[in-house]
C-alpha positions as CSV (number, residue, x, y, z in Angstrom):
1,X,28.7,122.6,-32.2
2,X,28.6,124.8,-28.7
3,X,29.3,128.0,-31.0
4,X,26.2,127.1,-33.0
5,X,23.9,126.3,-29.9
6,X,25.0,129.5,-28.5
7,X,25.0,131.5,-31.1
8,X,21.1,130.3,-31.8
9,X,20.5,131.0,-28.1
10,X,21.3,134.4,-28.3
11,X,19.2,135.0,-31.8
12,X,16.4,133.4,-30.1
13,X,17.1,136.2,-27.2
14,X,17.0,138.9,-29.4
15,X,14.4,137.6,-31.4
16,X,12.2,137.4,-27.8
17,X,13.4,141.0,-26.9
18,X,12.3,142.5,-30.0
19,X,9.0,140.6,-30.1
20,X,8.4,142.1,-26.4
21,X,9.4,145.2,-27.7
22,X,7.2,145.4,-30.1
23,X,4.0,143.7,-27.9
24,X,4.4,146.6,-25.4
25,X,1.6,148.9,-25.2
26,X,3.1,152.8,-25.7
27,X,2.1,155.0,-23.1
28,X,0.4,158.2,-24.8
29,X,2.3,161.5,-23.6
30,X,0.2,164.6,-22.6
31,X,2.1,167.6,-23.3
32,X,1.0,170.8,-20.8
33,X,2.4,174.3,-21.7
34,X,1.5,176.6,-19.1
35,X,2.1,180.4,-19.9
36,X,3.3,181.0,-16.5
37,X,3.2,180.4,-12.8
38,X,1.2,182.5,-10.5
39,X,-1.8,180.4,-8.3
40,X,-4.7,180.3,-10.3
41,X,-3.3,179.3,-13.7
42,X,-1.0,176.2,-11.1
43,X,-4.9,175.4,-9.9
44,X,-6.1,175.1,-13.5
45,X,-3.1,172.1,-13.7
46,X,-3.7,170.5,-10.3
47,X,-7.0,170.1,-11.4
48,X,-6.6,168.9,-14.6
49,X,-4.6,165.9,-13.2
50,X,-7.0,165.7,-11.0
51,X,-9.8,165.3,-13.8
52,X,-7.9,162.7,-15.7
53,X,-8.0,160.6,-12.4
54,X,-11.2,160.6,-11.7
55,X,-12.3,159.5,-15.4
56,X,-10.4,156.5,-14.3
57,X,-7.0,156.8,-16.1
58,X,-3.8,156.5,-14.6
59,X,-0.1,157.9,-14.9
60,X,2.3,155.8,-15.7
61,X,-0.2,153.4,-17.5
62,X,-2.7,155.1,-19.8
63,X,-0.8,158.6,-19.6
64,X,3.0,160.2,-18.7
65,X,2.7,163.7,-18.5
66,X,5.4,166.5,-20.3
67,X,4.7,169.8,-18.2
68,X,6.8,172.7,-19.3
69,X,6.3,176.7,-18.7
70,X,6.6,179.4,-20.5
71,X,7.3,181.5,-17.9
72,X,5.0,184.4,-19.6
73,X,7.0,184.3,-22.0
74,X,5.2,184.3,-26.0
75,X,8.4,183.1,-27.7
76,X,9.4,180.0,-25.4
77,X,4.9,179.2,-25.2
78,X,5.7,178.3,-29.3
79,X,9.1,176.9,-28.6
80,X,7.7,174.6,-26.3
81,X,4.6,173.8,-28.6
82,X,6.6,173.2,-31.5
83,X,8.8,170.6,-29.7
84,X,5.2,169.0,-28.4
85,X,4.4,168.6,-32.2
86,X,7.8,167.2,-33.0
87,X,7.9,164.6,-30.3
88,X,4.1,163.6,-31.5
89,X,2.6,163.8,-28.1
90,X,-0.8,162.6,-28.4
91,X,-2.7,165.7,-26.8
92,X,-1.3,169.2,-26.3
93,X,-2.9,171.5,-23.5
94,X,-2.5,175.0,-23.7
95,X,-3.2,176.3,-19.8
96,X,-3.9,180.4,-20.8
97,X,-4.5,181.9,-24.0
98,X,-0.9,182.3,-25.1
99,X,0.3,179.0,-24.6
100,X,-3.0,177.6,-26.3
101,X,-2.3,179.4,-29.6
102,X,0.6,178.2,-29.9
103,X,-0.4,174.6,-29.5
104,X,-2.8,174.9,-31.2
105,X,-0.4,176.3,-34.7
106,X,1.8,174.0,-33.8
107,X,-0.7,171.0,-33.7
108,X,-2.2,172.0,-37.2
109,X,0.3,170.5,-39.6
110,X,0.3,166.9,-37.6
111,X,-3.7,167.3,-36.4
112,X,-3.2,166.6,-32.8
113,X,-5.7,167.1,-30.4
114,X,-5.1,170.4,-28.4
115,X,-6.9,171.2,-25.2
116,X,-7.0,174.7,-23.5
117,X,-8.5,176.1,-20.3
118,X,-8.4,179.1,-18.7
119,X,-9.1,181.2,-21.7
120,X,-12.4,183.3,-21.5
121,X,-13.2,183.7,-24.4
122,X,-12.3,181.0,-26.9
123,X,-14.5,182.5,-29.9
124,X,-12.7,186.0,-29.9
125,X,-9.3,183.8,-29.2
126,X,-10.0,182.4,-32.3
127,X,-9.9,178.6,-30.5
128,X,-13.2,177.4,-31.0
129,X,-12.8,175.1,-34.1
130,X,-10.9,172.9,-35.6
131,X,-9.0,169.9,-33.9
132,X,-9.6,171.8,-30.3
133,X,-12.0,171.9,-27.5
134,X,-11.1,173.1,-23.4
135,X,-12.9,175.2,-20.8
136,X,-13.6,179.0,-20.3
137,X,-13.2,181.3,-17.2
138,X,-15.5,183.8,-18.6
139,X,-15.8,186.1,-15.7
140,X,-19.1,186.7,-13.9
141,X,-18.9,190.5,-14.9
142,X,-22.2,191.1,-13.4
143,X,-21.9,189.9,-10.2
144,X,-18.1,191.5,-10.0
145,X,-20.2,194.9,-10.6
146,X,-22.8,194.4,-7.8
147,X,-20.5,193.3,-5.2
148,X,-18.6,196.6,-5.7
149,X,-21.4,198.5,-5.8
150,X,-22.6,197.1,-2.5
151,X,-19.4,196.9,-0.6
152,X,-18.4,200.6,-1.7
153,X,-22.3,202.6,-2.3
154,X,-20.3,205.9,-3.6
155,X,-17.5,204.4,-5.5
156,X,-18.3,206.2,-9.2
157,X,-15.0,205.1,-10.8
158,X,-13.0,201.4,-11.6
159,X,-9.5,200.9,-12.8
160,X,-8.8,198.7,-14.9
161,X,-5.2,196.9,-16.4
162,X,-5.3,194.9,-18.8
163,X,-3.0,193.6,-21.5
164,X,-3.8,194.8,-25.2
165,X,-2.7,191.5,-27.1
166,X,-4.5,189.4,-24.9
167,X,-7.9,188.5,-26.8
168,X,-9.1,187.5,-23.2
169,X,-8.8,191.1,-21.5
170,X,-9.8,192.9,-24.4
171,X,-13.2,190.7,-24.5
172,X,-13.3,191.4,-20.3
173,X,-13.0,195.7,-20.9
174,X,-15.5,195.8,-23.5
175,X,-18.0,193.3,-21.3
176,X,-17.1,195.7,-18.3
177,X,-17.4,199.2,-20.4
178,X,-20.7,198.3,-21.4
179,X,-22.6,197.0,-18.2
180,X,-21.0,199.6,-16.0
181,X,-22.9,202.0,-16.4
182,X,-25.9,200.2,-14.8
183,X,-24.5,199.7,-11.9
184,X,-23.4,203.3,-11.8
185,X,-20.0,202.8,-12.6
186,X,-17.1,204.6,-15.0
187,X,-14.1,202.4,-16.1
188,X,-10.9,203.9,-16.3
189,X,-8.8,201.5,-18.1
190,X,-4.6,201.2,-19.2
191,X,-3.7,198.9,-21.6
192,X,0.1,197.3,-21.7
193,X,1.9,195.5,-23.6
194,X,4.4,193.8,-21.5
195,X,4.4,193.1,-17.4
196,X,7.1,196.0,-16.7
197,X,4.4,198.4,-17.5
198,X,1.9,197.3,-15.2
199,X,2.7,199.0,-12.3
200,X,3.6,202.6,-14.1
201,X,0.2,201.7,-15.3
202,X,-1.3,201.6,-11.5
203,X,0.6,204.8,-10.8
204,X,-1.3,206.7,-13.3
205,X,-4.8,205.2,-12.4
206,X,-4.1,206.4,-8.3
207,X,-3.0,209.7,-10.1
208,X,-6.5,209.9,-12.0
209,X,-8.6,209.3,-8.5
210,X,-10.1,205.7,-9.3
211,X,-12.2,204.9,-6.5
212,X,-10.7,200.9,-6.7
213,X,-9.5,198.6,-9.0
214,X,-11.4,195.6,-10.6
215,X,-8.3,192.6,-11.9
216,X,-9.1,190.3,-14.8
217,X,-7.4,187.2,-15.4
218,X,-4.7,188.8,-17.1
219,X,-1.4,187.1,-16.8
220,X,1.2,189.9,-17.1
221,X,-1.2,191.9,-14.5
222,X,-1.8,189.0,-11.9
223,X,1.9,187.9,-12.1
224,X,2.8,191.2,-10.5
225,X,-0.1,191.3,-7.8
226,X,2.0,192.1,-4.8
227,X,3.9,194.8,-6.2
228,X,0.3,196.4,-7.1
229,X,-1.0,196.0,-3.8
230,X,2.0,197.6,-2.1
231,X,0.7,200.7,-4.0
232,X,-3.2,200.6,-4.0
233,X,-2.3,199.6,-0.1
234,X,-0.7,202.6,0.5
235,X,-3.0,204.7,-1.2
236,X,-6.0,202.8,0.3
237,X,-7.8,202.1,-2.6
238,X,-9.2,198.3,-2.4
239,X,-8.7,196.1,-5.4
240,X,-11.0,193.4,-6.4
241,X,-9.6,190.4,-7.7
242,X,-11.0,187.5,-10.2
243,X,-10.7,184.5,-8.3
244,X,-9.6,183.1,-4.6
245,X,-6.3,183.1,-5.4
246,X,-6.1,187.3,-5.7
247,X,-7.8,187.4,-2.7
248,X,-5.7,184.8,-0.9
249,X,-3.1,188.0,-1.7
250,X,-4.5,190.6,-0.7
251,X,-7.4,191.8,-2.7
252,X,-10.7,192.5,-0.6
253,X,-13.2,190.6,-2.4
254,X,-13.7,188.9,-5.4
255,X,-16.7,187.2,-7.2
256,X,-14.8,184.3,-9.1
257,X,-15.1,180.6,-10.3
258,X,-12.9,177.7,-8.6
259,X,-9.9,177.0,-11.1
260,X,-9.6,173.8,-9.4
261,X,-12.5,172.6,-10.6
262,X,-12.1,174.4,-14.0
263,X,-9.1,172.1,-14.4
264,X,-10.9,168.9,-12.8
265,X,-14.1,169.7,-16.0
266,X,-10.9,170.3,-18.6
267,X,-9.0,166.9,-17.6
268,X,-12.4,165.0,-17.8
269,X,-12.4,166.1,-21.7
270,X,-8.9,165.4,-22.4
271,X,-10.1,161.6,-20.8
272,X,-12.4,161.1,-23.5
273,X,-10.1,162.1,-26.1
274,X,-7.8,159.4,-24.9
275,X,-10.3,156.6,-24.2
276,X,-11.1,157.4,-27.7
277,X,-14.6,158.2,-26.7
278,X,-14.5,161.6,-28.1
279,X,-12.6,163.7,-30.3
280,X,-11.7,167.5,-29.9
281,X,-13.1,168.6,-33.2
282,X,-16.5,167.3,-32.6
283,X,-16.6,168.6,-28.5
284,X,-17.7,171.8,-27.9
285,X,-15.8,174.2,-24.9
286,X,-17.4,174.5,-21.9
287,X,-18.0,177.4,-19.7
288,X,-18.4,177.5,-15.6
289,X,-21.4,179.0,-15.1
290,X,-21.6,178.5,-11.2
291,X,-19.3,181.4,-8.8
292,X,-18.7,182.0,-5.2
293,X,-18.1,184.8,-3.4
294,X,-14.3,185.5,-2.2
295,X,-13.7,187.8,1.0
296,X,-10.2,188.8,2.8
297,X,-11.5,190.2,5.9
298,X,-8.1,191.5,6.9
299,X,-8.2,193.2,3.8
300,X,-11.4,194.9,3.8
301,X,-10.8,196.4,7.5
302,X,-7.7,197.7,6.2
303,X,-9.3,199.4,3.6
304,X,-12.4,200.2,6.0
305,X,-15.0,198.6,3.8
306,X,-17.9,196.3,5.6
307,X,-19.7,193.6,3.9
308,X,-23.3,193.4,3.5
309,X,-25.3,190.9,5.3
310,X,-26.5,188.9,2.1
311,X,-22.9,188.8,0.9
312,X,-21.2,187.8,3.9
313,X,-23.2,185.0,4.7
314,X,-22.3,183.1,1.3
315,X,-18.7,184.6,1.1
316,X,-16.0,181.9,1.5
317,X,-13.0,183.8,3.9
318,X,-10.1,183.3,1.8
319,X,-7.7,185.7,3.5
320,X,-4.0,184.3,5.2
């Protein structure tokens, strides 16, 4: 009789664990593939946290978060997105262009919802349908150009590196070829196809006489940014970077968006996807609009360059 009572007891336990077991709620897992690590693109991340938070979700309870990096690397960025898709994460976000393609293939078969930031332009990236949505860093071109122009009145010549298979850059040189010229401005470009080539690349633009440089949001370019400036230092040609970050390097000046709050807009989108308020497919990408001016004094005196009244009273000091 006691082998009967115990041996119910402990059917009954089971029975009770399984029944939990199947009660719990399953914590959705957000899988982030970042392309690499250099400031901006960590910003982007930090931010997008930050975005989920303040739409009111929580880790550990609505979300538990699978960060890997690519480490600029194209061939680990669809490793990593294929083992997303296996695993069935509920969103994949693709932080840079590289890692969001391959999400975004990867995502296809199963339809999961892919989210991508730091991409500037999602139309020529070829991520702007389907089950997908994110944020742009489309640069502010325009204002880039004028705050040259003012901070170095005889400059005639930019160099520019950028990377060839990165939709991105390409989009950037042709934006900067054609509005140039108004601003009385020739750009002197290199293309490359890997990042051990970007500072041969600098070489030959100092070798050309380029009067500075102008960065883009490349990856392979910004994830060498010290070893240029040790060059364009030396040679004492100023480069202009893309957002605070750069400058927080060493580059003079820079007319930039915040990637903090890029990643605070993108996180707020993936919280609508997982409240189920939204889907990808049916929300739009969105673009910063709004940019701040970046100045490293340090660096400018070094390079002997003065800003303008009307810029330095709205530039944010972002040198060390």
């Amino acid at each position: 009789m006691m082998k009967k009572i115990i041996a119910v007891a402990v059917i009954l336990a089971i029975f009770a664990t399984f029944a939990a077991g199947c009660g719990s709620k399953k914590v959705p897992v957000i899988g982030i593939s970042q392309y690499g690590e250099h400031a901006s693109l960590d910003n982007c991340r930090e931010g997008f946290l930050q975005g989920l938070k303040e739409a009111g979700l929580e880790e550990g309870k609505d979300f538990t978060i699978d960060y890997q990096n690519a480490g600029f690397d194209d061939d680990i960025a669809t490793q990593i997105a294929q083992t997303f898709s296996a695993n069935n994460v509920a969103i994949m976000v693709g932080i840079a262009t590289p890692a969001a393609t391959a999400c975004f293939a990867a995502a296809e078969d199963k339809d999961i919802p892919v989210v991508f930031t730091a991409i500037t332009d999602p139309v020529k990236a070829k991520l702007d349908k389907g089950n997908i949505t994110g944020t742009s860093d489309k640069l502010p071109v325009d204002a880039q150009l004028e705050l040259i122009r003012k901070l170095q009145p005889e400059a005639k010549t930019i160099g520019i590196i950028y990377t060839t298979s990165e939709p991105n850059s390409v989009s950037a040189i042709a934006e900067y070829e054609e509005k140039a010229p108004q601003y009385g401005f020739a750009i002197e470009s290199i293309g490359v196809t890997q990042q051990s080539e970007v500072t041969l690349a600098v070489d030959t633009l100092l070798s050309k006489g380029v009067d500075c440089f102008s960065n883009l949001t490349d990856n392979n370019v910004v994830g060498v940014l010290p070893s240029i400036l040790e060059k364009t230092n030396e040679a004492k040609v100023p480069v202009y970077g893309s957002e605070v970050e750069q400058v927080k390097i060493g580059c003079v000046a820079a007319a930039g968006i915040d990637y903090i709050a890029l990643g605070i807009q993108t996180g707020k989108m993936a919280a609508k996807i997982l409240k189920g308020e939204a889907t990808a497919e049916n929300m739009p990408y969105e673009t910063i609009t709004e940019f701040n001016y970046y100045i490293n004094s340090a660096a400018l005196a070094e390079m002997g360059l003065e800003v303008p009244a009307e810029i330095a009273e709205k530039a944010i000091e972002s040198g060390q």
